[in-house]
C-alpha positions in Angstrom: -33.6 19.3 5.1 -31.7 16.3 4.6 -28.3 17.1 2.7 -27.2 15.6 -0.6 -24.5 12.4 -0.7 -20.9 13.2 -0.8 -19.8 11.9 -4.4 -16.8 9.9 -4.4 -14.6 8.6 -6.6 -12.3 6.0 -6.0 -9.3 5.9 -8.4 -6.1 3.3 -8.4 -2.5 4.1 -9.6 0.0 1.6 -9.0 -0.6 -0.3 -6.5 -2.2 -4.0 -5.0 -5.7 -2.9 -4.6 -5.4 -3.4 -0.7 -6.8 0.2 0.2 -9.4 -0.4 -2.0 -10.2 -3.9 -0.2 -10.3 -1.9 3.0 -13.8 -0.6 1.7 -15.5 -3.6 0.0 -14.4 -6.3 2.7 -16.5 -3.6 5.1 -19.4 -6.2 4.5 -22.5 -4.8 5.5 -21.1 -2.2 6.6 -20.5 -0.8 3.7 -24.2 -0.9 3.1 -24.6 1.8 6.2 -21.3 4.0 4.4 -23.7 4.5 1.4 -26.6 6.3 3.4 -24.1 8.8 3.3 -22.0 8.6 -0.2 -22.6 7.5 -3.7 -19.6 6.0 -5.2 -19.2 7.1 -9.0 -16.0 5.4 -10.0 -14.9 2.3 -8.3 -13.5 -0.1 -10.6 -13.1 -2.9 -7.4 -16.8 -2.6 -7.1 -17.7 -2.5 -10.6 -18.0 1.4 -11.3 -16.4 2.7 -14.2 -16.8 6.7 -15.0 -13.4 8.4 -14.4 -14.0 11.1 -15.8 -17.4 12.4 -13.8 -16.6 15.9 -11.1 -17.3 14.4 -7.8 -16.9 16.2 -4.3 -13.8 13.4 -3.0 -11.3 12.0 -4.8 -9.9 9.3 -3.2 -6.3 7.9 -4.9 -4.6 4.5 -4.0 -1.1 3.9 -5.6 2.1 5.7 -6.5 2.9 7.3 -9.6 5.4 5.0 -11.4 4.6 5.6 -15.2 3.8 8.4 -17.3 -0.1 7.6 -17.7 -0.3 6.9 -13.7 1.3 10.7 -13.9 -2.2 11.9 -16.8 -4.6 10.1 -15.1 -3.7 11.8 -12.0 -3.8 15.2 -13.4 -7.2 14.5 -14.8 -8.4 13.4 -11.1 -7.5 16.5 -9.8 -8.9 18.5 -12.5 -12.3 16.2 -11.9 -12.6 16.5 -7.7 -13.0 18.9 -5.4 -11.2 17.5 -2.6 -8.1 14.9 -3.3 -7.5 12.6 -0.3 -4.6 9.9 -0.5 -5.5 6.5 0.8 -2.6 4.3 2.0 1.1 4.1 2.1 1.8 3.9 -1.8 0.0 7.1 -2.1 1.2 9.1 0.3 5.1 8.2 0.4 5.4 6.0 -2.6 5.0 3.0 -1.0 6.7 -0.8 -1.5 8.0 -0.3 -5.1 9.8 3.5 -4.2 12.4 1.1 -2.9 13.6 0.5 -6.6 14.6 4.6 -5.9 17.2 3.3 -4.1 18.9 0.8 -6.0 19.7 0.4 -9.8 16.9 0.7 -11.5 18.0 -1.0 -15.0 19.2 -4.1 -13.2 16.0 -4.6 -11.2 14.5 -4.7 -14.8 16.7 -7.3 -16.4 16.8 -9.8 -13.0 12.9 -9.5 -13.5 11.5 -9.8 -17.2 12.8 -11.6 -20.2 12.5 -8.4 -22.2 12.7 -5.1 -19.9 12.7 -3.2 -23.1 9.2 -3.4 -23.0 8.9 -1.4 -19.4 8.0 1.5 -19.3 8.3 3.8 -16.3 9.1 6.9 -14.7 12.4 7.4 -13.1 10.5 7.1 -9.8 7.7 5.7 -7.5 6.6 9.0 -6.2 3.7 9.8 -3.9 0.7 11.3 -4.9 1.6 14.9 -3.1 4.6 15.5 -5.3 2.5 15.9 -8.3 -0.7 17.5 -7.4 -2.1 19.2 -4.2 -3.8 16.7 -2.2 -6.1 18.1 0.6 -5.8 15.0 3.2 -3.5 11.9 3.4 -4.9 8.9 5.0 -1.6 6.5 6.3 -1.3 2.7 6.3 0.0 -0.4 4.3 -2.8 -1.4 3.7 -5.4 1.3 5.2 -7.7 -0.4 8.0 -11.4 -0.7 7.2 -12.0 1.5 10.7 -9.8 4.1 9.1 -12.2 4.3 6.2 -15.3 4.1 7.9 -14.1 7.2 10.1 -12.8 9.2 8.1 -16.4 8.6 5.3 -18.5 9.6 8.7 -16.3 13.2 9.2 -16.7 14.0 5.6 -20.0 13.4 5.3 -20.6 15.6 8.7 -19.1 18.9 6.9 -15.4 18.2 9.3 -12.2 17.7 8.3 -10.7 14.3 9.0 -8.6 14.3 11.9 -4.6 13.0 11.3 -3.6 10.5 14.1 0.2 10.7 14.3 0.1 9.1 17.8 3.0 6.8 18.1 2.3 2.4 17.9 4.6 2.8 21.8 0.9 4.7 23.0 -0.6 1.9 21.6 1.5 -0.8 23.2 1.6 0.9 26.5 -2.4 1.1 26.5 -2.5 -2.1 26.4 0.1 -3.1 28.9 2.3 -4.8 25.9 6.1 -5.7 27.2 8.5 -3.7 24.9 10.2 -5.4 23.0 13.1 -3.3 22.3 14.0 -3.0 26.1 13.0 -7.1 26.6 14.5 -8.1 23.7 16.7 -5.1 22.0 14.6 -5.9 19.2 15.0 -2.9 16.3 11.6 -2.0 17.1 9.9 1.2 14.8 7.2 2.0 17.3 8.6 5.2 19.0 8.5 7.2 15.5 5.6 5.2 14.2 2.2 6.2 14.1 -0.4 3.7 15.0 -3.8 2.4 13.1 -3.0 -1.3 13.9 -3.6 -1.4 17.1 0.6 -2.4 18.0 -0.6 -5.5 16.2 3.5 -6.8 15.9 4.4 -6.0 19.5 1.4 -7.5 20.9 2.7 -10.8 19.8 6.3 -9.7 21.1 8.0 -8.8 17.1 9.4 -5.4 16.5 7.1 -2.9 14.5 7.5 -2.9 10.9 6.3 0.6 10.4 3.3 0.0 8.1 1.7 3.0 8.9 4.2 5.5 8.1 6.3 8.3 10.3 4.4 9.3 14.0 4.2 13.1 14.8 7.4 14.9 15.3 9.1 10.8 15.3 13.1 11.5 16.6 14.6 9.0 14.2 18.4 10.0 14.8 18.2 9.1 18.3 16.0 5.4 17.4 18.7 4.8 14.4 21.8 5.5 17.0 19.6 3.0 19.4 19.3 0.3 17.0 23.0 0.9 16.1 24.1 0.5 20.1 22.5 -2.8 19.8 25.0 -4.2 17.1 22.6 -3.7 14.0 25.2 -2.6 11.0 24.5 0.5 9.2 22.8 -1.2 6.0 20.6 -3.1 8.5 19.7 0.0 10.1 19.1 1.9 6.9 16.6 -1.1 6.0 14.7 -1.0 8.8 13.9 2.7 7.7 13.3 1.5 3.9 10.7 -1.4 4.0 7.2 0.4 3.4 7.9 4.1 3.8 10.8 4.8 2.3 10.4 8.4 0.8 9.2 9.8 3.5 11.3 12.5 4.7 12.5 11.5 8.1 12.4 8.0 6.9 14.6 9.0 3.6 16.9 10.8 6.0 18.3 8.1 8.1 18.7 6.1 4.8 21.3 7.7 2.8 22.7 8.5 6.3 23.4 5.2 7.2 23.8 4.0 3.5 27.1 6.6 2.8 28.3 5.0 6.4 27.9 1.5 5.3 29.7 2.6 2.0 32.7 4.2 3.6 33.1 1.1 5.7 33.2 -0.9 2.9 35.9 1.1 0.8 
């Protein structure tokens, strides 16, 4: 007896839509994901019903401002399984960097009236709010991502994490490192891959993009990058571009931040 579609609900917080691009820009595609799904809410394809209980949940964007925070709530409430999709959701993404500066002054270099803004204190991830079941890595998330991990849920399995590191990647595909070649502050050894090592295939460090690798020794990559004459705020931005709120990531940021401060004074 065939089984019925997996209802899914696609949902945005703050963010740029790119997750949710990972799904339309499928093409065709996307025509062979809905044997297996109906989408009930999808407001990049032209679904609106927010409110409707669906089997997945799936939630692109931080939570920045109090109705990012109710809405979120009320998608919980509404799914049966939450699943975070992409690097805003899962660790707060791009805008958690104004965590880590002054807040108010960000505001007034920006807009001619910041009284009007309204926000949280934070860009948080999704996961510090509400219980989320699966988190699926990436700035943005890659449209094989997506299509694997639709084809596992609709088979009754849970979606497999892949925390291998970008350096498998690279050395798969016989890439010369760039951080012994060319000392380059390269991410890949705590990184875990989706891109395919897209940055060192073309010889340029790793950005990070898809978020902290399994068990990724950032201590020993931060003192690396430091033996090669980067200065502690340079290091501490390397850490800070895309997943800054990620623990390990967060770690060797106020670590070399305080350092960079007591050079200073």
């Amino acid at each position: 007896m065939k089984q019925d579609k997996l209802t899914v609900a696609v949902h945005k917080l703050t963010s740029c839509s790119g997750c949710q691009l990972s799904f339309i820009n499928q093409g065709p595609d996307l025509l062979n994901l809905l044997e297996h799904v109906t989408f009930t809410h999808f407001i990049e394809a032209g679904l609106y019903d927010p409110d409707k209980d669906v089997d997945i949940a799936l939630v692109e964007g931080s939570v920045s401002t109090d109705e990012d925070l109710t809405r979120l709530q009320k998608i919980r409430e509404h799914s049966q399984s939450l699943i975070t999709i992409g690097a805003c959701a899962t660790s707060g993404g791009v805008q958690a960097l104004r965590n880590l500066a002054d807040k108010e002054a960000w505001k007034r270099s920006v807009y001619p009236h910041p009284e009007f803004i309204e926000t949280l204190r934070d860009s948080t991830p999704v996961t510090q709010h509400v219980k989320v079941d699966f988190e699926l890595w990436g700035c943005p998330v890659t449209q094989t991502q997506v299509t694997h991990l639709m084809q596992q849920l609709s088979a009754g399995v849970l979606p497999k994490d892949d925390a291998e590191k970008v350096c498998m990647a690279c050395k798969r595909q016989q890439n010369v490192c760039v951080m012994v070649t060319q000392q380059a502050p390269c991410l890949g050894p705590v990184v875990r891959t989706g891109c395919g090592a897209l940055c060192p295939s073309f010889g340029k460090a790793c950005y990070g993009c898809f978020g902290p690798s399994e068990q990724p020794n950032c201590t020993s990559l931060s003192n690396r990058f430091a033996g090669f004459g980067l200065v502690p705020a340079d290091i501490a931005q390397r850490f800070a571009g895309i997943h800054s709120q990620s623990k390990p990531f967060l770690q060797q940021i106020r670590h070399w931040d305080e350092i960079s401060v007591k050079e200073v004074e």
